[in-house]
Backbone bond lengths (Angstrom), bond angles and torsions (degrees), N, CA, C in turn:
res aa  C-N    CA-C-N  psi(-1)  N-CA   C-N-CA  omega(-1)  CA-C   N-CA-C  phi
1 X - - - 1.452 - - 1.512 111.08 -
2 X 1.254 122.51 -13.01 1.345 131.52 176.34 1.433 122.63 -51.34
3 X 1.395 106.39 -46.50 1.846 115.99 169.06 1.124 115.67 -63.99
4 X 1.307 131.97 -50.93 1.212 144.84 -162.02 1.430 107.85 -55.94
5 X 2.098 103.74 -67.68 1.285 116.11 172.31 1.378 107.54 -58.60
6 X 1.384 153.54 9.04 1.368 131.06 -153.86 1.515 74.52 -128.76
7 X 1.578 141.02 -0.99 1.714 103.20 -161.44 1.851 82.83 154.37
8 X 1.383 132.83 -44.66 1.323 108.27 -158.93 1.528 105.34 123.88
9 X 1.424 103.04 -165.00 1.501 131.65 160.63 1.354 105.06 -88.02
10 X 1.290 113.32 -60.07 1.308 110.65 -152.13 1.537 119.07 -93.76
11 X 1.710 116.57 8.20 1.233 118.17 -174.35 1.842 104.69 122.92
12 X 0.871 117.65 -9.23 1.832 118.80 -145.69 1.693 131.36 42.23
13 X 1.008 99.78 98.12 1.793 108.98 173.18 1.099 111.67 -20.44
14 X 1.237 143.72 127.10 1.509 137.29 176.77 1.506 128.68 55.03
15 X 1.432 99.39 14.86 1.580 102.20 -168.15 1.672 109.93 -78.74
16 X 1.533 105.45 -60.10 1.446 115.22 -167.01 1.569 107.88 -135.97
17 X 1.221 126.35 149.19 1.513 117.56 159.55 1.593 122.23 -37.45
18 X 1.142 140.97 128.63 1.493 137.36 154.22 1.505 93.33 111.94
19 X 2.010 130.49 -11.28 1.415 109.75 -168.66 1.988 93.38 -84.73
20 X 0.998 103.98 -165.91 1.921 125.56 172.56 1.392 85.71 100.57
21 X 1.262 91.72 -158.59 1.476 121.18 175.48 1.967 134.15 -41.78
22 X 1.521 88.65 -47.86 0.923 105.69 166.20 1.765 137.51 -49.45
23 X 1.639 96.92 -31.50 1.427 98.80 -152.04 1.110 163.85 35.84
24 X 1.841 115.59 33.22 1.008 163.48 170.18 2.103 98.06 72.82
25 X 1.407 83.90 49.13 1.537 74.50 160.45 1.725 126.92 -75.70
26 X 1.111 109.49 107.10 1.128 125.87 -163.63 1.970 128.03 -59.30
27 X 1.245 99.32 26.82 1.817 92.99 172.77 1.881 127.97 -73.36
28 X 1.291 97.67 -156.63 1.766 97.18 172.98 1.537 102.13 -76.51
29 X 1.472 102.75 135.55 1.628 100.39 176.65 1.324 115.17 -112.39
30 X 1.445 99.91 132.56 1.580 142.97 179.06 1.464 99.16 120.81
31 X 1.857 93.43 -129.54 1.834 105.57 175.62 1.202 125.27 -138.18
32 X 1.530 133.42 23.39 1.170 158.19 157.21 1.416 121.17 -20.11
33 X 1.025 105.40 -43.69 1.579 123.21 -151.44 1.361 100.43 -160.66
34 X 1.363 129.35 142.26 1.670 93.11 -54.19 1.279 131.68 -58.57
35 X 1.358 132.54 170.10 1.589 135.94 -168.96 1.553 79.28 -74.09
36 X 1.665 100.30 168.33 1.761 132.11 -178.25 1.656 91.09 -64.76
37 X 1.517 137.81 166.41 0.865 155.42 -140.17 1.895 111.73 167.40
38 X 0.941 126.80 108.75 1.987 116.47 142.08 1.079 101.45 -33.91
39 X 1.595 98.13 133.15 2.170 117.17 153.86 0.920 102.57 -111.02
40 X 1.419 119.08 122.94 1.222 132.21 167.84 1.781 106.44 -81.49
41 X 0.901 120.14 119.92 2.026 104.06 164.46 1.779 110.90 -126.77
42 X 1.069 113.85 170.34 1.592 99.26 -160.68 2.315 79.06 -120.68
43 X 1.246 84.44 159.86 1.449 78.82 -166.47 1.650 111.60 -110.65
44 X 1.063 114.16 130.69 1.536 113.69 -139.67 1.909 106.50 -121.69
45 X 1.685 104.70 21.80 1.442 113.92 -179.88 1.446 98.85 -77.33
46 X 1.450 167.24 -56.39 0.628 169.95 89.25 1.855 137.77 23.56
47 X 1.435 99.45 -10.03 1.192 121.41 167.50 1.986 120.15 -39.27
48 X 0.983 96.06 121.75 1.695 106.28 -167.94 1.457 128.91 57.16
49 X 1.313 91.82 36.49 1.350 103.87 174.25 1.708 110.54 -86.87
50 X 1.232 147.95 101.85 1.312 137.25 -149.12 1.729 93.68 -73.49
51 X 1.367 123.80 134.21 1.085 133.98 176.37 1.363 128.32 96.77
52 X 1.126 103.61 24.81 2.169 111.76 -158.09 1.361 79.76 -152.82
53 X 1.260 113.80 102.51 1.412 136.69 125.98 1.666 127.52 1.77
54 X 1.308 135.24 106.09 1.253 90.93 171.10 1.614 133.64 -81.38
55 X 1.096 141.60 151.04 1.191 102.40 164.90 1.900 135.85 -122.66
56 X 0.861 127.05 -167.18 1.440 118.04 -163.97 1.514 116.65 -134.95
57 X 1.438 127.66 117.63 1.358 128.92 -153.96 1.851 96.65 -122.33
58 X 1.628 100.20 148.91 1.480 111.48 171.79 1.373 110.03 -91.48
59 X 0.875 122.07 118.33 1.977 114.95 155.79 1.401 106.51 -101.97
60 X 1.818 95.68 132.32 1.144 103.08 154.95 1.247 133.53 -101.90
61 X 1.185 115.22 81.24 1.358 115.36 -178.98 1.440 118.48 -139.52
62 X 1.054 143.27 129.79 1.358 137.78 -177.27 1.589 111.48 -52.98
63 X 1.370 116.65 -35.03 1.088 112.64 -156.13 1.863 109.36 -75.76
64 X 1.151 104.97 -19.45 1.727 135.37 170.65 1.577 109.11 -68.14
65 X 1.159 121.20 -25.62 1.620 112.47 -179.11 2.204 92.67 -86.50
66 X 1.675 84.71 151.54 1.384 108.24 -156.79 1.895 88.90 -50.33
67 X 1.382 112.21 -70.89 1.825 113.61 -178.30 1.393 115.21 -16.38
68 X 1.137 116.95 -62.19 1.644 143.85 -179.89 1.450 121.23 -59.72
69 X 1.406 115.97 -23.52 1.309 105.32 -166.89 1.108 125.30 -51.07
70 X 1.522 104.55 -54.85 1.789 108.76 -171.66 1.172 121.98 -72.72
71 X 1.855 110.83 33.57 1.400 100.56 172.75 1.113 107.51 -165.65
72 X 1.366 112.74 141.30 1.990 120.94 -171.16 1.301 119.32 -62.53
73 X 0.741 104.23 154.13 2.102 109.74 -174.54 1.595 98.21 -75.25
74 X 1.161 127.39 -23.59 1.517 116.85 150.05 1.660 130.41 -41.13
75 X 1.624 98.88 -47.58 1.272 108.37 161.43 1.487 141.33 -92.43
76 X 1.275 97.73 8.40 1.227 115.86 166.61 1.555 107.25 -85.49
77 X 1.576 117.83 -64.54 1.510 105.70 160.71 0.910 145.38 7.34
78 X 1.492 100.35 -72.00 1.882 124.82 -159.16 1.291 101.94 -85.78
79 X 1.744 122.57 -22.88 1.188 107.34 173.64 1.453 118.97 -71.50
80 X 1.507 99.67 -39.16 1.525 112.44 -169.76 1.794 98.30 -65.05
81 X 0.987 125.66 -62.62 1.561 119.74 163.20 1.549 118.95 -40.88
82 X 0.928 140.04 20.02 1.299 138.62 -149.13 1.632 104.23 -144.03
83 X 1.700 88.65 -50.16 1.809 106.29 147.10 1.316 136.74 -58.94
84 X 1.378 103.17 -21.28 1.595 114.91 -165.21 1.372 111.50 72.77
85 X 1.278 119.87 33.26 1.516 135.12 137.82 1.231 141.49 -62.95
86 X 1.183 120.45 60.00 1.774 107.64 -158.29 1.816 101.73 -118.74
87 X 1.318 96.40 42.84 1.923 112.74 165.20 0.850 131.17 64.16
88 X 1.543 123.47 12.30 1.439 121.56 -164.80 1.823 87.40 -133.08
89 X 1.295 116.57 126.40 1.872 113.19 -166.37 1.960 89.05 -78.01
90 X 1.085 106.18 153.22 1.354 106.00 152.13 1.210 136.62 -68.71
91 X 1.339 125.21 126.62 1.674 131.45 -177.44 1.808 98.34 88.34
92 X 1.555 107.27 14.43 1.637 89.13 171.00 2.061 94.46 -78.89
93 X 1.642 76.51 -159.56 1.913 98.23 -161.73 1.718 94.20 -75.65
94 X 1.474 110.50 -38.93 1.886 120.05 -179.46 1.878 92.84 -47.40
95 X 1.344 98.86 -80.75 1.765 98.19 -170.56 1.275 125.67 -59.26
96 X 1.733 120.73 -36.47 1.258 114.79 151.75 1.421 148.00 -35.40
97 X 1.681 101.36 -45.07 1.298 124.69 176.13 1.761 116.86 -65.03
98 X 1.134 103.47 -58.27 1.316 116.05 167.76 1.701 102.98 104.20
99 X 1.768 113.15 34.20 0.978 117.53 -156.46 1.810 87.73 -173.34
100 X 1.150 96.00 126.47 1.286 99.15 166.76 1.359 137.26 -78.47
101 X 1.761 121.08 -17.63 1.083 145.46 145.74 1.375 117.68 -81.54
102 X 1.257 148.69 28.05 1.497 147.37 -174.83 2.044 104.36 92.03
103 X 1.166 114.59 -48.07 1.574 108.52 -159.78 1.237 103.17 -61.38
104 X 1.700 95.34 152.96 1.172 113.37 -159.26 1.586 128.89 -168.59
């Protein structure tokens, strides 16, 4: 009963820094640093096969650049919200406008 009461399974939701999902894996939190980027990776199922090409694919996804990996764009989020990051810069045309499409 010790885990449970101390946090859960999963860490306890809102309990302490480092519990949820994560398990306080400890990197830079949110996505700041480094900025988003293309991953290129070259795809290596087929490797030494004489006559097969290799070839090499982009992902776009944050969660695919090396910094990011070990963690879901869910948790990338909550950090960036957590920062008071929630993607829109202040004094752009979105918050200015008062409209996310221009209206206003």
């Amino acid at each position: 009963a010790g885990a449970a009461a101390a946090g859960g399974a999963f860490g306890g939701f809102g309990a302490a820094p480092g519990g949820g999902f994560g398990g306080g894996a400890a990197a830079q939190p949110g996505t700041g640093n480094p900025p988003y980027q293309v991953t290129q990776r070259e795809d290596s199922s087929q490797a030494g096969t004489p006559g097969v090409a290799s070839q090499k694919f982009n992902y776009h996804s944050i969660c695919m650049m090396p910094a990011y990996e070990g963690k879901s764009f869910e948790e990338l989020r909550g950090e960036d919200y957590a920062k008071g990051n929630k993607g829109i810069a202040p004094g752009s045309a979105a918050g200015a406008g008062g409209g996310l499409f221009g209206g206003g």
